[in-house]
N, C-alpha and C positions, 0 to 999 in steps of 0.2 A: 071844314073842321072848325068848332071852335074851340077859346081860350077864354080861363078863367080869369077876371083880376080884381081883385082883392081892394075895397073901397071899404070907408066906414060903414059899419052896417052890413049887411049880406052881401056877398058875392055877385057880380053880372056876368051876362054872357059876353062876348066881344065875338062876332062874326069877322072872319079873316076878307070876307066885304067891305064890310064896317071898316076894315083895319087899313085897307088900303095896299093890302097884301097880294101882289102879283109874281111873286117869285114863281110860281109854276105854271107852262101855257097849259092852254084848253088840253090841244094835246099830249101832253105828258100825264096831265090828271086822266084822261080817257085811258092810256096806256098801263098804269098805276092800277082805276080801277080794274083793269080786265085781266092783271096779272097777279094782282091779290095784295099786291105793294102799298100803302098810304106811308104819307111824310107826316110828321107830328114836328111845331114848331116848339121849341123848351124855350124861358124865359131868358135861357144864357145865350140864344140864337142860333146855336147850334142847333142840325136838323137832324131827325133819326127816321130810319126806315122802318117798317115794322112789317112782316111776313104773317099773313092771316091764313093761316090751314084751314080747311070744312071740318067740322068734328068726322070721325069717322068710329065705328062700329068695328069688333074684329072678329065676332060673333057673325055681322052678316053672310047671306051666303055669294054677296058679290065680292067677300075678300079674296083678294087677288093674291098673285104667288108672290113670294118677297114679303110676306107676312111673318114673322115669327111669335111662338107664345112660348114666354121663358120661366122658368117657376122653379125654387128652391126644390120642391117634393120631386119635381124629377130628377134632376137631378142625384136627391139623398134614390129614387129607387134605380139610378145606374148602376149606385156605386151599391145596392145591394145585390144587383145582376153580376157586378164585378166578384163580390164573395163567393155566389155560387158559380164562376168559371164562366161566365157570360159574357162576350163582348158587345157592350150597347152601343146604339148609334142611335140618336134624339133626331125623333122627325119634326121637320118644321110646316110641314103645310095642315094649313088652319081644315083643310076640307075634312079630312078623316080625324076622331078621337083618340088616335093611337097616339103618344108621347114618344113611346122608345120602343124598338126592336132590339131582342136581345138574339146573338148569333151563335151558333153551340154546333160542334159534330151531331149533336143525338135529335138537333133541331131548331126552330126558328121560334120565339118566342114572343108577340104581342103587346103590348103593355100600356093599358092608360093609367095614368098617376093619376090620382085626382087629391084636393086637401079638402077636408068640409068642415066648416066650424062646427057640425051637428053632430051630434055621435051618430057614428053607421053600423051598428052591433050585429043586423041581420043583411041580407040579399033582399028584401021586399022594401027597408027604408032605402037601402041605394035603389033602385026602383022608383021608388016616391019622390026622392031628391034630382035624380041623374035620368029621369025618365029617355029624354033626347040621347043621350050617349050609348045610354044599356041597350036601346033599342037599333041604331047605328051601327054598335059593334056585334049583335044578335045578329042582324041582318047579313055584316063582312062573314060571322063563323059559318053560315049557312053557304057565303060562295069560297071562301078559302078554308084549306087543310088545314091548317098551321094552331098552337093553342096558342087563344087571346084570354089574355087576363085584366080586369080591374084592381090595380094597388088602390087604397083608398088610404090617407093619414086625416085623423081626428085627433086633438086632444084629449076629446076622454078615452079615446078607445087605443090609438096606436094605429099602428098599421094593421090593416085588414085586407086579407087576400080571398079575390073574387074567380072563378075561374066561369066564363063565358063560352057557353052554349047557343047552337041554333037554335032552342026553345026557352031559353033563358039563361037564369046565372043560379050558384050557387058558390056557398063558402065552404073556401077551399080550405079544411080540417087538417089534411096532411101535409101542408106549407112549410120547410122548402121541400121536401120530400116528390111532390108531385111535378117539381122543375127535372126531374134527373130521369121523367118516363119518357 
């Protein structure tokens, strides 16, 4: 690593070479690099560790379990599953689009929350925007009984309720009406 210092004129580099700097052996630097560890020397002498993470994706589909995606909109549609007599439970694995399962005597309810900055007025724009997820959860209503829905919140629009089909989706007109079938 090196360090800056500060001379008339522009700035040089000072290689910890150059410096005469052997505080760490060969092997410690080997051990450092292969565990992700480097030492930074600060001007006070004091030495700081620094922990280098890989960027990582949570989108990918090597996301592993112990993933969680936490989001304000699910949240607000627990607590709208709680109005209509629903007890939610927020799923956390990244594989499936579902957010929340809502649990009822009369049934098992599905839910993905989604927020779009876009207005979603129709079932063809969520389509055009959420292509991957409408298509995901078309797929789950075709192998499970159970009814899945898309909440959708927009600013221009509000919340928009989607009810999901093995052949597609449409809007659901008699919302909350249609939780109580």
């Amino acid at each position: 690593m090196s360090r800056t210092t500060k001379t008339t004129g522009r700035p040089r580099r000072i290689s910890r070479a150059k410096m005469g700097d052997t505080s760490l052996s060969q092997e410690k630097r080997a051990e450092q690099e292969n565990t992700g560890l480097a030492r930074r020397s600060r001007s006070t002498g004091t030495d700081t560790e620094v922990v280098i993470h890989p960027p990582t994706d949570l989108l990918a589909p090597q996301a592993g379990p112990g993933r969680t995606r936490s989001n304000p909109i699910v949240y607000e549609a627990m607590d709208l599953l709680r109005t209509y007599g629903y007890s939610p439970a927020r799923m956390i694995d990244p594989s499936i689009p579902v957010n929340i399962i809502g649990l009822k005597k009369s049934g098992t309810l599905l839910v993905c929350a989604i927020r779009s900055r876009l207005p979603v007025p129709n079932a063809a724009k969520l389509y055009e925007l959420f292509t991957g997820k409408v298509d995901c959860l078309c797929g789950m209503a075709r192998r499970i009984h159970e009814q899945i829905m898309i909440w959708v919140y927009s600013p221009a629009c509000g919340w928009r309720y989607y009810l999901v089909y093995p052949g597609g989706l449409r809007f659901d007109l008699d919302f909350p009406a249609s939780l109580d079938k």
